[in-house]
C-alpha positions as CSV (number, residue, x, y, z in Angstrom):
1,X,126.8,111.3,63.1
2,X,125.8,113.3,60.4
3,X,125.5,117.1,61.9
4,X,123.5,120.3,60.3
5,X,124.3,123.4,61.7
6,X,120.7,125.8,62.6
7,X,120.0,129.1,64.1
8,X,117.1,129.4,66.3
9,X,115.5,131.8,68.9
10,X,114.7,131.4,72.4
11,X,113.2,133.7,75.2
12,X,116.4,135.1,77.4
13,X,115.3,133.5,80.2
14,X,115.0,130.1,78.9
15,X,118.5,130.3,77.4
16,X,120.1,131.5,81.1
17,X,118.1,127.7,82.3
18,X,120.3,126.2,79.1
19,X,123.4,127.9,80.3
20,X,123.3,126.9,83.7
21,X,122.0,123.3,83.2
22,X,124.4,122.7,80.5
23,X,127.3,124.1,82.8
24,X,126.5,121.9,86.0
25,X,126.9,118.6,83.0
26,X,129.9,119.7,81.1
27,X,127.6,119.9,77.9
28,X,127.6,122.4,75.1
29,X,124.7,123.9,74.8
30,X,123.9,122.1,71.1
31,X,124.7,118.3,72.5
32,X,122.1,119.1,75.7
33,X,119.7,120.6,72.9
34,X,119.8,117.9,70.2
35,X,119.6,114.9,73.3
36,X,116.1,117.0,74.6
37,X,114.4,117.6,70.6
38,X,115.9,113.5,70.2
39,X,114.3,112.6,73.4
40,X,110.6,114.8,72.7
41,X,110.6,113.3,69.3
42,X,110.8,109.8,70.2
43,X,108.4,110.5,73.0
44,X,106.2,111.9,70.0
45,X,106.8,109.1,67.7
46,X,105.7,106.5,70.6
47,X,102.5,108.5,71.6
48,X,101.2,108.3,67.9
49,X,102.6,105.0,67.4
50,X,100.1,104.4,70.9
51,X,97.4,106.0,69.5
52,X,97.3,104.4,66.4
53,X,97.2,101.0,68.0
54,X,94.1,102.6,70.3
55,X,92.5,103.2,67.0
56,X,92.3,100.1,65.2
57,X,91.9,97.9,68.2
58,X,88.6,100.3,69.6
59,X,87.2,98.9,66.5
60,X,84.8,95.9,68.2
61,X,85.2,94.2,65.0
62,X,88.9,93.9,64.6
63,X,88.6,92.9,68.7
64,X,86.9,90.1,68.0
65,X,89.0,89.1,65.0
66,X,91.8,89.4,67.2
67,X,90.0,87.4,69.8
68,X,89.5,84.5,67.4
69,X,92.7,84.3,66.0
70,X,94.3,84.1,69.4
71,X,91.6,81.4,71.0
72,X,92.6,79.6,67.5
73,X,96.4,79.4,67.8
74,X,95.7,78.6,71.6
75,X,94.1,75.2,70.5
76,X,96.4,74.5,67.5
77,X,99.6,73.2,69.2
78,X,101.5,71.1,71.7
79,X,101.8,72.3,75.4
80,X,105.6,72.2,74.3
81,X,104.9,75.0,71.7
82,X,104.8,75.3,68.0
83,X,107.4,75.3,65.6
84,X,107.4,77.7,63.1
């Protein structure tokens, strides 16, 4: 992995929480960093991702396109499936 090194700055007492948590899991400090701002980002990413999705498909319009699609590929095929 491709590493960049940053300075940043964090209340005292939130640093003595780093230090002790990272000392109890045999981390340095910048692994148990990076794997929290990698974890909150994807948690970001997913949330917007969500949200988006909630968007479009409030739209009563694009529900009931979506409706009729699906009711159509219900009725196109075989009970076995459909082949693609």
């Amino acid at each position: 992995m491709n590493t960049q090194k940053i300075a940043i700055t964090v209340p005292s007492d939130l640093l003595d929480i780093i230090d002790k948590t990272t000392e109890q899991r045999s981390m340095s400090r910048s692994k148990f960093i990076s794997l929290l701002l990698r974890e909150r980002l994807l948690e970001e990413r997913d949330r917007q991702l969500k949200d988006q999705y909630d968007r479009v498909f409030s739209d009563s319009a694009i529900c009931g396109e979506q409706l009729e699609t699906a009711m159509g590929f219900d009725g196109a095929g075989s009970r076995e499936g459909q082949e693609w």
